[in-house]
C-alpha positions as a Markdown table, in Angstrom:
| # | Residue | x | y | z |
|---|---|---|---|---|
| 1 | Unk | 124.4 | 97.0 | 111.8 |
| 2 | Unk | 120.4 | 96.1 | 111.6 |
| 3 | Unk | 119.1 | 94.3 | 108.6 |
| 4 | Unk | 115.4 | 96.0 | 108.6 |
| 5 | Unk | 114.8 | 95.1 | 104.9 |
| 6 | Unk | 115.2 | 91.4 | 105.5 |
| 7 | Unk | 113.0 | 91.5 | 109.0 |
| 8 | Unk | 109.9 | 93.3 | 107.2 |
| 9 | Unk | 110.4 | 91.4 | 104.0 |
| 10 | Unk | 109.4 | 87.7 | 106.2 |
| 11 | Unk | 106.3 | 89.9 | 107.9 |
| 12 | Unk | 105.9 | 92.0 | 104.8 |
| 13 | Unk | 101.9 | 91.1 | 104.9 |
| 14 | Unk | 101.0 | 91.7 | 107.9 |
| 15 | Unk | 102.6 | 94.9 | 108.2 |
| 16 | Unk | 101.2 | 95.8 | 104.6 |
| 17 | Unk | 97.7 | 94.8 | 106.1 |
| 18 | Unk | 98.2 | 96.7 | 109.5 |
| 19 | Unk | 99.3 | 100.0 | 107.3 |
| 20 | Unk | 96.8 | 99.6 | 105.4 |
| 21 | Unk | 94.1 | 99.1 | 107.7 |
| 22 | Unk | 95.2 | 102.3 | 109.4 |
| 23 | Unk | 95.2 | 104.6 | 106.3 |
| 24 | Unk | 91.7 | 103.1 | 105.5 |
| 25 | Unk | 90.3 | 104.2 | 108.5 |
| 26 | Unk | 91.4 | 107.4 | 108.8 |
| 27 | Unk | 92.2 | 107.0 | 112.6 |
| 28 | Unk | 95.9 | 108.5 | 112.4 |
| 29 | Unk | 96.1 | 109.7 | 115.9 |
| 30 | Unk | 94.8 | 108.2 | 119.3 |
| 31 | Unk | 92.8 | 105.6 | 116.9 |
| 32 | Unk | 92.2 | 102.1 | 117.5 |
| 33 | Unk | 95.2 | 100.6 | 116.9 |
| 34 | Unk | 96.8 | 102.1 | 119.4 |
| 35 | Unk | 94.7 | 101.6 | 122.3 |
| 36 | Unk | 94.9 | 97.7 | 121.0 |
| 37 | Unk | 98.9 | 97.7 | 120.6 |
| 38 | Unk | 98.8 | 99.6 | 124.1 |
| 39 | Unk | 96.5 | 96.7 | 125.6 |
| 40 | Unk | 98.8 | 94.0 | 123.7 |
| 41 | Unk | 101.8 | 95.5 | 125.3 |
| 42 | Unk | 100.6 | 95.7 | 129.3 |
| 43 | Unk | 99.4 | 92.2 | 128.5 |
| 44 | Unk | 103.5 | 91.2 | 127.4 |
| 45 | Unk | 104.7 | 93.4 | 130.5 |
| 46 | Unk | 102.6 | 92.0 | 132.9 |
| 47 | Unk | 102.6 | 95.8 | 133.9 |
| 48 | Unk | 99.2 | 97.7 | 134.8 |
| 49 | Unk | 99.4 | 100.8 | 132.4 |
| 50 | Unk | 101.9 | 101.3 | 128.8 |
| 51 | Unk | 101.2 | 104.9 | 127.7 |
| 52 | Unk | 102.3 | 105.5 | 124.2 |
| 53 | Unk | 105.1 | 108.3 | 123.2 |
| 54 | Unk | 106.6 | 109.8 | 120.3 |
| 55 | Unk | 109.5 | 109.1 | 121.3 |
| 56 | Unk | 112.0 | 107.1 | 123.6 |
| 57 | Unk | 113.5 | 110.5 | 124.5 |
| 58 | Unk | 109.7 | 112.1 | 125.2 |
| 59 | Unk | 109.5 | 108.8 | 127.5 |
| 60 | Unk | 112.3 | 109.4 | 129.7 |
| 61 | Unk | 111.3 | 113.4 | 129.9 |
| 62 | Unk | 107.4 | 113.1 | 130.4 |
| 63 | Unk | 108.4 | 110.1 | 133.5 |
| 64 | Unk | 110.4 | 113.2 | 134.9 |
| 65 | Unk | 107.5 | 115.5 | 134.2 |
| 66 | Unk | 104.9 | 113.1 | 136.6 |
| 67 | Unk | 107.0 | 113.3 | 139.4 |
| 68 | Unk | 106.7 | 117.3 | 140.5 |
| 69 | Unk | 110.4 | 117.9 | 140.5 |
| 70 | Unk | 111.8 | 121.2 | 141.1 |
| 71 | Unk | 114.9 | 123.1 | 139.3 |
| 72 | Unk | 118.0 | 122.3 | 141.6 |
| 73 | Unk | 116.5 | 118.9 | 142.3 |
| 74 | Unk | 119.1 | 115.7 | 141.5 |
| 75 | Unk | 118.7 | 112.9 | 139.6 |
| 76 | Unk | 121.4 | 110.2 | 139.3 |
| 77 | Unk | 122.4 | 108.4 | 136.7 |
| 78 | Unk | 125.6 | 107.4 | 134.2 |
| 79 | Unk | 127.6 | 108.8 | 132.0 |
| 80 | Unk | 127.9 | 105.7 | 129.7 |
| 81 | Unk | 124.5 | 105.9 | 128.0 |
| 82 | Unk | 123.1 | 107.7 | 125.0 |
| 83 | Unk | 122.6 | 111.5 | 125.9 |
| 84 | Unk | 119.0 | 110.9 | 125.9 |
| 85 | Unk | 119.1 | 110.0 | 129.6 |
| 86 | Unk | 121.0 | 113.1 | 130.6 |
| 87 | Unk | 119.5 | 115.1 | 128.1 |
| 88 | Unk | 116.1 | 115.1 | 129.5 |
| 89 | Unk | 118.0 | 115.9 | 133.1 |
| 90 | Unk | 119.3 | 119.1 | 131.7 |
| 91 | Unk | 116.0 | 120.5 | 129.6 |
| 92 | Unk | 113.9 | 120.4 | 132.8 |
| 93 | Unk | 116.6 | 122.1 | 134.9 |
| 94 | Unk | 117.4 | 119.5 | 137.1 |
| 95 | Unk | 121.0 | 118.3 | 137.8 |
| 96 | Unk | 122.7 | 114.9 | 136.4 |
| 97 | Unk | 124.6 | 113.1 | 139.1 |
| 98 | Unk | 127.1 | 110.7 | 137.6 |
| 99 | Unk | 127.8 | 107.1 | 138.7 |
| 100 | Unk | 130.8 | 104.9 | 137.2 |
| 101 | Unk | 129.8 | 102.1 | 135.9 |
| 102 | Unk | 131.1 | 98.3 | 135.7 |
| 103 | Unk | 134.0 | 97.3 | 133.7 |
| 104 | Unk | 132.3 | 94.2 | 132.8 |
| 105 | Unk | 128.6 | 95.1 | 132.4 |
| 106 | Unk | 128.9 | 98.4 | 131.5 |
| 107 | Unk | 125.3 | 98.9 | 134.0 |
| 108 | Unk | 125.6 | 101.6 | 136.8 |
| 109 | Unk | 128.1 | 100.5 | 139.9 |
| 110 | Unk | 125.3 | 100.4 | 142.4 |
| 111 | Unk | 128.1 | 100.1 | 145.4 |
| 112 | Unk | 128.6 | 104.0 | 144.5 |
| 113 | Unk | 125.5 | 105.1 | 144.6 |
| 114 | Unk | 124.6 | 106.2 | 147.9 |
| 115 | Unk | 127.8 | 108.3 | 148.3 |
| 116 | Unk | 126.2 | 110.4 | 145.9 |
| 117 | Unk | 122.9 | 111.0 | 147.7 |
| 118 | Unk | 122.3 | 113.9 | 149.1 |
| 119 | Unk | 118.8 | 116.0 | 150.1 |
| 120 | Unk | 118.4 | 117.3 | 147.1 |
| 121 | Unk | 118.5 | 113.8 | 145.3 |
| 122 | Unk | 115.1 | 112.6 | 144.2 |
| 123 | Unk | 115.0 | 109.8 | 141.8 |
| 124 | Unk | 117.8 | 107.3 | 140.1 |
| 125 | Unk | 117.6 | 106.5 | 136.0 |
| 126 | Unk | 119.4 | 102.8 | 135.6 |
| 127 | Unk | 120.4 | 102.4 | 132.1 |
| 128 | Unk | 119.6 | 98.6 | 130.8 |
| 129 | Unk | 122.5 | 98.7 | 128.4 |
| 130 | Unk | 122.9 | 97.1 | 125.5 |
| 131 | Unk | 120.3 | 94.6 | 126.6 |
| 132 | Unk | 121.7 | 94.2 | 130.0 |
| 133 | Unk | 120.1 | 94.4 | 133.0 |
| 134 | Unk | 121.0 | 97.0 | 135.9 |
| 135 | Unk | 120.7 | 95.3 | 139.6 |
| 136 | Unk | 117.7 | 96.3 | 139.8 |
| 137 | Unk | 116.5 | 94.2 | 143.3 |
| 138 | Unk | 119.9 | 96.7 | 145.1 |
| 139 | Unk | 118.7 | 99.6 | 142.8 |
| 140 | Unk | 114.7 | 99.4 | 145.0 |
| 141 | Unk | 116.3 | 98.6 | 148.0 |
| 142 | Unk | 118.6 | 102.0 | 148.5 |
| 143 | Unk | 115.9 | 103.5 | 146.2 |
| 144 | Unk | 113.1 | 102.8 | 149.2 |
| 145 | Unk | 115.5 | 102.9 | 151.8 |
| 146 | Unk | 116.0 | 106.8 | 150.8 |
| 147 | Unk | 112.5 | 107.9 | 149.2 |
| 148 | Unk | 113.9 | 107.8 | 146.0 |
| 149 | Unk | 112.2 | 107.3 | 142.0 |
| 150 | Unk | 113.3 | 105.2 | 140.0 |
| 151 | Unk | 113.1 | 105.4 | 136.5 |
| 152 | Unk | 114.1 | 102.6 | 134.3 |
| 153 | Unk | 116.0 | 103.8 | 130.7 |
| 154 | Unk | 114.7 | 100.5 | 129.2 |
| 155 | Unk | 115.3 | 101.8 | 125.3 |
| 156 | Unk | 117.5 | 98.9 | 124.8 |
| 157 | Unk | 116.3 | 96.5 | 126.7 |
| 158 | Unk | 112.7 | 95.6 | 126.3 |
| 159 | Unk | 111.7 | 91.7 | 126.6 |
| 160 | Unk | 114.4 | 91.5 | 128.8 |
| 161 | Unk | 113.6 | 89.3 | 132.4 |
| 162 | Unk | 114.9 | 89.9 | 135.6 |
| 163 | Unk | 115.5 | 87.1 | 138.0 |
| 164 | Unk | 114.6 | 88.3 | 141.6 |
| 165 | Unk | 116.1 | 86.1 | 144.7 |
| 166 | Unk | 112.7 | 85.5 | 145.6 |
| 167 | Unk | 112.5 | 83.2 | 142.4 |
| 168 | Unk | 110.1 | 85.7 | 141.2 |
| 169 | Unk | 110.5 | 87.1 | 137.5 |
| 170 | Unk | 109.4 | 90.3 | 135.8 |
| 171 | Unk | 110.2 | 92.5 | 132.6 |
| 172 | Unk | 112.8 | 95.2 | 132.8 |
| 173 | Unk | 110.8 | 98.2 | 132.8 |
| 174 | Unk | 108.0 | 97.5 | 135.3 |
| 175 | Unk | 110.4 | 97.0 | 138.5 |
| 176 | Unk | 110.9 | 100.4 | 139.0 |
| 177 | Unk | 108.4 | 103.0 | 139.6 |
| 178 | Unk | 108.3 | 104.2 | 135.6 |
| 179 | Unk | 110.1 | 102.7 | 133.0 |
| 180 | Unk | 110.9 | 104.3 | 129.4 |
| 181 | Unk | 111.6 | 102.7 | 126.3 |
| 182 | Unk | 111.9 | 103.5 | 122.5 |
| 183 | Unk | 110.8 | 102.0 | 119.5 |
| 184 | Unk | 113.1 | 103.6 | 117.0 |
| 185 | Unk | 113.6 | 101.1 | 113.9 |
| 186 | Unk | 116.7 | 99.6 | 115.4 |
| 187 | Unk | 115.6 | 98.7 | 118.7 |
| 188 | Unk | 114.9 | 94.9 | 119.0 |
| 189 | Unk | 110.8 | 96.3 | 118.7 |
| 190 | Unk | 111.1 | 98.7 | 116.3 |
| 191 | Unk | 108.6 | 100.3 | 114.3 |
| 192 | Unk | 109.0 | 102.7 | 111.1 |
| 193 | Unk | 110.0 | 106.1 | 112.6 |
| 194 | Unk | 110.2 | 107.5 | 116.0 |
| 195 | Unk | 108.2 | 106.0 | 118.9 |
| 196 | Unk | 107.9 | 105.2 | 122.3 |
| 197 | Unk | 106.0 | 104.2 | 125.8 |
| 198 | Unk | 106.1 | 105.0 | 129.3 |
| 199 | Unk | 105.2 | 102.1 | 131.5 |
| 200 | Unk | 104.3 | 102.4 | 135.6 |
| 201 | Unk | 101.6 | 100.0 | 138.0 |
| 202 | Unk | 100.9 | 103.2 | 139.6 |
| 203 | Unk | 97.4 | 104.4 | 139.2 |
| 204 | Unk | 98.1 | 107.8 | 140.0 |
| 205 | Unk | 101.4 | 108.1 | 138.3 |
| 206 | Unk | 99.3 | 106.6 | 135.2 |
| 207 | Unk | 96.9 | 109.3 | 135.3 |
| 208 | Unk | 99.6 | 112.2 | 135.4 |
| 209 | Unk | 101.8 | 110.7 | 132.9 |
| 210 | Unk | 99.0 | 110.4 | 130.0 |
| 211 | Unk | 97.6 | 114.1 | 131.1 |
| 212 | Unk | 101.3 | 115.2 | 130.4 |
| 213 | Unk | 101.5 | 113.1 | 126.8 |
| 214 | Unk | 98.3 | 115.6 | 126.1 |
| 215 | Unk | 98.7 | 118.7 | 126.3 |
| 216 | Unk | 98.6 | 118.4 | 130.2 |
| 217 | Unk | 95.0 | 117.4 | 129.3 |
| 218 | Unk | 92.1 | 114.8 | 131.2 |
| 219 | Unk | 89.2 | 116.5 | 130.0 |
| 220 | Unk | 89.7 | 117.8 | 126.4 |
| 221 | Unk | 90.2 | 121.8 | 126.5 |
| 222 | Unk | 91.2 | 121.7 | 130.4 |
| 223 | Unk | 94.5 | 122.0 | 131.3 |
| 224 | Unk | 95.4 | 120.8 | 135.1 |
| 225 | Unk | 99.2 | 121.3 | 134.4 |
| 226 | Unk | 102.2 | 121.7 | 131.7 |
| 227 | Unk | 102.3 | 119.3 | 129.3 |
| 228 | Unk | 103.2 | 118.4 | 125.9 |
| 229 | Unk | 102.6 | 116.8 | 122.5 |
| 230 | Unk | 103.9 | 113.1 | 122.7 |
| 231 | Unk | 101.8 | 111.0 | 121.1 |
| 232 | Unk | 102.3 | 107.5 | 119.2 |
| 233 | Unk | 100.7 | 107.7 | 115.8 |
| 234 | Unk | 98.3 | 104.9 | 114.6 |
| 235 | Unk | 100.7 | 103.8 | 112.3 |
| 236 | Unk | 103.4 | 103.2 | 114.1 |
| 237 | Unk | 101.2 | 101.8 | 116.6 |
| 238 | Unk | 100.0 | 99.3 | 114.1 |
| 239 | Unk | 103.4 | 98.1 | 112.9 |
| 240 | Unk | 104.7 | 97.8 | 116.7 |
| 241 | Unk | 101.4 | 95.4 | 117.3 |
| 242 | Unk | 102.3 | 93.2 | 114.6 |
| 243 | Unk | 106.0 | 93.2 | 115.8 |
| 244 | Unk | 105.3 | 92.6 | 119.2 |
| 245 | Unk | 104.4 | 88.8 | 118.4 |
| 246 | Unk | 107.5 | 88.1 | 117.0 |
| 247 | Unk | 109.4 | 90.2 | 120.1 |
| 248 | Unk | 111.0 | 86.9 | 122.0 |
| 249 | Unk | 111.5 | 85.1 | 118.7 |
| 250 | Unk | 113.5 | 88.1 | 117.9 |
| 251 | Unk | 115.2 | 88.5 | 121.1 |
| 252 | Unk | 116.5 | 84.3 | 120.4 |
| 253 | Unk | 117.7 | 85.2 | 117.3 |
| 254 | Unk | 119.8 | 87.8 | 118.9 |
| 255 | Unk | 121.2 | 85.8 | 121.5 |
| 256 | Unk | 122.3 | 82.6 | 119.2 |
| 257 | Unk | 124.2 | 85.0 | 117.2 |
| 258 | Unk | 125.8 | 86.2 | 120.1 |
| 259 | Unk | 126.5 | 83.0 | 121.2 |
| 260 | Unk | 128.4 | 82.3 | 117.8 |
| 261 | Unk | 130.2 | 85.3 | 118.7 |
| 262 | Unk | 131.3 | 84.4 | 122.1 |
| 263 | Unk | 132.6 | 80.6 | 120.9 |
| 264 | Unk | 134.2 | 81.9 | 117.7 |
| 265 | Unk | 136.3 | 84.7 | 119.9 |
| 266 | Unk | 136.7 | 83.1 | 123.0 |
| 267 | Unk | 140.2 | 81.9 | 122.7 |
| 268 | Unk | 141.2 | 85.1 | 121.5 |
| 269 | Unk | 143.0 | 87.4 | 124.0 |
| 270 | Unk | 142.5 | 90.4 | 122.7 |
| 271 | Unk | 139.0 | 90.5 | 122.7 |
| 272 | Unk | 136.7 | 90.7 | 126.2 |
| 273 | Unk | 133.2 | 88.9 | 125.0 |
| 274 | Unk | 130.0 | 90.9 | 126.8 |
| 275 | Unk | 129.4 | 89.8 | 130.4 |
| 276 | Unk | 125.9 | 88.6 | 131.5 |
| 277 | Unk | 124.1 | 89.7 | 134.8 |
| 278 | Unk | 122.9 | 86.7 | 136.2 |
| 279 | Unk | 120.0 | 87.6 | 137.1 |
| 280 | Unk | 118.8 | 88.9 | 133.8 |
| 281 | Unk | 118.3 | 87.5 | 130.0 |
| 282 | Unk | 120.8 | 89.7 | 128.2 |
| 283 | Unk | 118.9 | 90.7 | 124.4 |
| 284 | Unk | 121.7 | 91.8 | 123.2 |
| 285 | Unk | 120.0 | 95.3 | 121.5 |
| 286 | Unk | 124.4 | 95.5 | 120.8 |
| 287 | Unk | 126.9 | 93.0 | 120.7 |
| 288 | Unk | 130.2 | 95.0 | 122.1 |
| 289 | Unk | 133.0 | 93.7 | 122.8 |
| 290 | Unk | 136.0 | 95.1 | 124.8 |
| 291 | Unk | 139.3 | 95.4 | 122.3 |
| 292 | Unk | 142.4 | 94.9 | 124.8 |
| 293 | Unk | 146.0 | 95.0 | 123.5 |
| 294 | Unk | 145.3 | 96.0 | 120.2 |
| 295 | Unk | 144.2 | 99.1 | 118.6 |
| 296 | Unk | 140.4 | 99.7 | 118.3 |
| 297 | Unk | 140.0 | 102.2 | 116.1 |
| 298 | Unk | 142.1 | 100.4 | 113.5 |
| 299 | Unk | 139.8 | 97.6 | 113.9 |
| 300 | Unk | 137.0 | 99.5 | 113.5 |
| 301 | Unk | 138.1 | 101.0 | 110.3 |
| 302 | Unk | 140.0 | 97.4 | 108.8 |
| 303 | Unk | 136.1 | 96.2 | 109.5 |
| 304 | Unk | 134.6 | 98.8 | 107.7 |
| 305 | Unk | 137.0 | 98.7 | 104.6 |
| 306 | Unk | 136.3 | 94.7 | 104.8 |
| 307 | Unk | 131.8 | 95.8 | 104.2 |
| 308 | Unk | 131.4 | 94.7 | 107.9 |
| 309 | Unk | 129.9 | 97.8 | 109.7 |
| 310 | Unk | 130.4 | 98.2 | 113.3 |
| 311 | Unk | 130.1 | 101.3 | 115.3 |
| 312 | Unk | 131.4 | 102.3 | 119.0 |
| 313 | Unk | 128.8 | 103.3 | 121.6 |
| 314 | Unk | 130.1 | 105.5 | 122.6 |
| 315 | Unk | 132.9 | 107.5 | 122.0 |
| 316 | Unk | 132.7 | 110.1 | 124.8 |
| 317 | Unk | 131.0 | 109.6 | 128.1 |
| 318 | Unk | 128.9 | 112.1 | 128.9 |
| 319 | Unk | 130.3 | 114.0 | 131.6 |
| 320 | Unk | 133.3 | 114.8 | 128.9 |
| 321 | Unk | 130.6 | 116.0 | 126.3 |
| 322 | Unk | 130.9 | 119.9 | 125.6 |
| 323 | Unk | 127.1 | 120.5 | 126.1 |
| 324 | Unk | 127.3 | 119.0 | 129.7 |
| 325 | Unk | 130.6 | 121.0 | 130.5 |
| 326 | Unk | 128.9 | 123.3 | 132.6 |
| 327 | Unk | 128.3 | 120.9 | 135.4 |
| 328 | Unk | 132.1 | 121.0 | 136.5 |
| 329 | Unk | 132.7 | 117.3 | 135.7 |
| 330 | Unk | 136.7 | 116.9 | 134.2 |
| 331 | Unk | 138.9 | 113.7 | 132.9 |
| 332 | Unk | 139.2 | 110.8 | 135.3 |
| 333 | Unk | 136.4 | 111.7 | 137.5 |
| 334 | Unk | 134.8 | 108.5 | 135.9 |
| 335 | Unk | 137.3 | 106.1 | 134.9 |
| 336 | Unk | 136.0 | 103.1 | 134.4 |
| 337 | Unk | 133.5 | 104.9 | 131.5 |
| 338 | Unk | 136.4 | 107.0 | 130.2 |
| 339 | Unk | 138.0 | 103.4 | 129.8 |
| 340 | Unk | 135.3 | 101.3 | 128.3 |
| 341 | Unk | 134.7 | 104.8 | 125.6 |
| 342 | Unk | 138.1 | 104.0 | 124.6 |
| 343 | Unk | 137.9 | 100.0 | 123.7 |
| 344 | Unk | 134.8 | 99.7 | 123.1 |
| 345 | Unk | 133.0 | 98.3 | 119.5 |
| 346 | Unk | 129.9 | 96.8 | 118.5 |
| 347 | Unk | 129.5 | 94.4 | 115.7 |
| 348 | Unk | 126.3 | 93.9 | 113.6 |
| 349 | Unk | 123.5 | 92.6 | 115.9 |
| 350 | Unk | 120.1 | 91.9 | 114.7 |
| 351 | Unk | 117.4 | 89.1 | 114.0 |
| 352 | Unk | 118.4 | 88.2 | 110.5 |
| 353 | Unk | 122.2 | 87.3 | 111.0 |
| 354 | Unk | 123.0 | 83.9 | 109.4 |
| 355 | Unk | 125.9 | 81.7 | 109.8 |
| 356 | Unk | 127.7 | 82.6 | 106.5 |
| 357 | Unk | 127.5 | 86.4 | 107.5 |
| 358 | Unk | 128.7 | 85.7 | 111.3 |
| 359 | Unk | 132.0 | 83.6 | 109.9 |
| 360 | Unk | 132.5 | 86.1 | 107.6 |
| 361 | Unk | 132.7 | 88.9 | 110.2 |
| 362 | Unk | 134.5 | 86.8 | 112.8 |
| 363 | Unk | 137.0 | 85.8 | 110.7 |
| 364 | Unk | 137.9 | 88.8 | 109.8 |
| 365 | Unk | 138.0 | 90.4 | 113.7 |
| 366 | Unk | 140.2 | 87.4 | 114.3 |
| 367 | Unk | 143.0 | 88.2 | 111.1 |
| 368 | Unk | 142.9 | 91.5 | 111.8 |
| 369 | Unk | 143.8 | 90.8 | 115.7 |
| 370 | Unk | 146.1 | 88.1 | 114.7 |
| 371 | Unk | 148.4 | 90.2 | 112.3 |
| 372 | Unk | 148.4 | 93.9 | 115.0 |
C-alpha cells in the first residue's frame, strides 16, 4: 500500500546524516532537532505554535486534556474514522456523539450537526479523511455560534489547503482551535516509528497543551495539573525535518496517481472515483473508491491474489464496534457509514507509484469488474 523503501532510498543521505547527527549528539529527547523541526513546521503551517507528540493518538487526547472538560461532557464526532478519534473520547470519560457522514466525501454531514447539540456538548472533532477536507468555514460558524471547540483530526490530511469564500487560504489543522495530526510511517509525512504534533494560534491553549505533553510540567519538578509523557524523540524529529521539504512534492505525486486512477476508471460503472471538496486540495493520504454493483470483497481478495494490496477503511463504523457498544448506538442509526463500510476499498497510494505499476493495478480492477 506505501512504498517506504523506495521513498527513503531517493533521500537515503540526508536521512542517514540527520540520524546520525542525532545519535552523535546524544540529544535523544527534547534536543535540538526538535525544537528546529518544530520551528520548520509552524513556519509550513503558517500556524503560531506545533507542539510535538508521540503519537497521533496522544495528539488528539492531550487537545482534549487543554480544554478542562468534565466526565459526562459531549464531544461530537463520526463514526467513519479510525478509532483513534473516539478512542480518546472514551479514555477521558467523555461521551462520543455520532454524526453521519457524506456519501460522496465520506467528511462529517455538517447539516446534522446541530440537532445533536445539546448543553452538555462542548467541542466537535472533524475528521479530514483520507486527505479530504471537512467544511470547515460551516464547521466555525455553528462551532462560534454555540461556544463550541473545535478540534481538527488532521492525521491524514496534513499539507492539505482550505479555500475560504473570503479567497483567503490556510492549512487544515490551524482553522480550528487545535488540530492533531500523526506522523506514523505511512502518513504522507511520515517518520520511522510513532509520532505526532498538536498545532493551536492560541497562546494560552499553547501553554497548557505543552505542560500536559510533560508531565503536566512548566517549571521542571512542579506540577500545575495532570499530564502525561508524549514526547517526539530527536530522531524522529530529525527524519520528519528532512521530510518536511519534500511534503508538497509528495502530496503531487499523490494526486497525479490519483488522477491516473480517475481517467483509467472513469467509464467504468461499477466503480464511484473519490469526490473532491471544492474548497480543499484533496492529498489523497488513500485513494478509495466506492465498488457498486459488484462484489467488494471478491475484489479485494481477486487483487490481492493478483500482488496488488489494497485494504478497506474501514470495515465497521464505530458505533457498530463491540468496545463502543455501551453507548446504546444499534444498526441503521448511521446509514450512510454503515453503507460506505460495506463498498468501500483503497488501492495502493503513495509517492513512488509509476505508470507501469498504476496500469498494472487498473487493469486488473477493470477485468475483474468486467467478468463479475
Amino acid at each position: 500500500m506505501v512504498d517506504l523503501k523506495t521513498q527513503y532510498e531517493k533521500i537515503k543521505p540526508e536521512i542517514d546524516k540527520a540520524i546520525f547527527d542525532v545519535i552523535e549528539s546524544t540529544a535523544f529527547i527534547n534536543g535540538p532537532k526538535v525544537k528546529e523541526f518544530t520551528a520548520d513546521l509552524e513556519k509550513y503551517l503558517q500556524v503560531k505554535h506545533v507542539i510535538p507528540a508521540a503519537s497521533g493518538t496522544d495528539a488528539l487526547q492531550v487537545a482534549l486534556m487543554a480544554l478542562d472538560l468534565k466526565p459526562g461532557d459531549e464531544v461530537i464526532t463520526t463514526p467513519f474514522t479510525f478509532v483513534a478519534t473516539v478512542e480518546v473520547i472514551a479514555l477521558l470519560g467523555l461521551k462520543p456523539v455520532f454524526v453521519d457522514v457524506y456519501d460522496d466525501t465520506f467528511t462529517i454531514d455538517v447539516s446534522k450537526i446541530e440537532e445533536k447539540i445539546t448543553d452538555k456538548t462542548k467541542a466537535i472533532i472533524p475528521v479530514h479523511l483520507f486527505g479530504q477536507a471537512a467544511e470547515m468555514e460551516k464547521i466555525m460558524e455553528i462551532a462560534n455560534k454555540h461556544n463550541l471547540y473545535v478540534i481538527e483530526d488532521t492525521a491524514q490530511a496534513l499539507g492539505s489547503d482550505y479555500y475560504f469564500e473570503d479567497g483567503s487560504v490556510k492549512k487544515l489543522g490551524t482553522i480550528g482551535h487545535i488540530g492533531a495530526t500523526s506522523f506514523f510511517p505511512s502518513k504522507n509525512l511520515g517518520c520511522f516509528g510513532d509520532g505526532g504534533a498538536i498545532f493551536t494560534n492560541d497562546d494560552k491553549l499553547a501553554e497548557t497543551l505543552r505542560s500536559i505533553v510533560n508531565h503536566g510540567m512548566k517549571v521542571r519538578y512542579y506540577h500545575d495539573t495532570i499530564g502525561v509523557n508524549s514526547r517526539l524523540d530527536s530522531i524522529q524529529a530529525a527524519i520528519l525535518q528532512v521530510k518536511l521539504k519534500y511534503l508538497d512534492q509528495y502530496n503531487d505525486s499523490r494526486r497525479k496517481a490519483a488522477e491516473y486512477y480517475n481517467n483509467a476508471f472513469k467509464d467504468c460503472e461499477k466503480i464511484i472515483t473519490p469526490a473532491i471538496y471544492e474548497k480543499s486540495k484533496h492529498i489523497y493520504h488513500q485513494y478509495t473508491l466506492k465498488i457498486i454493483n459488484a462484489d467488494r470483497d471478491k475484489l479485494k481478495n481477486y487483487l490481492i491474489d493478483k500482488g496488488i494490496p489494497c485494504a478497506v477503511y474501514y470495515p465497521v463504523p464505530l458505533h457498530l464496534q463491540k468496545a463502543y457498544s455501551y453507548y446504546g448506538y444499534k444498526e441503521g442509526d448511521f446509514p450512510v457509514s454503515e453503507h460506505l463500510s460495506k463498498i468501500v476499498l483503497s488501492l495502493p497510494m503513495h509517492t513512488e507509484l509509476n505508470n507501469e505499476q498504476l496500469e498494472y493495478i487498473t487493469s486488473t480492477v477493470l477485468e475483474f469488474l468486467k467478468n463479475n
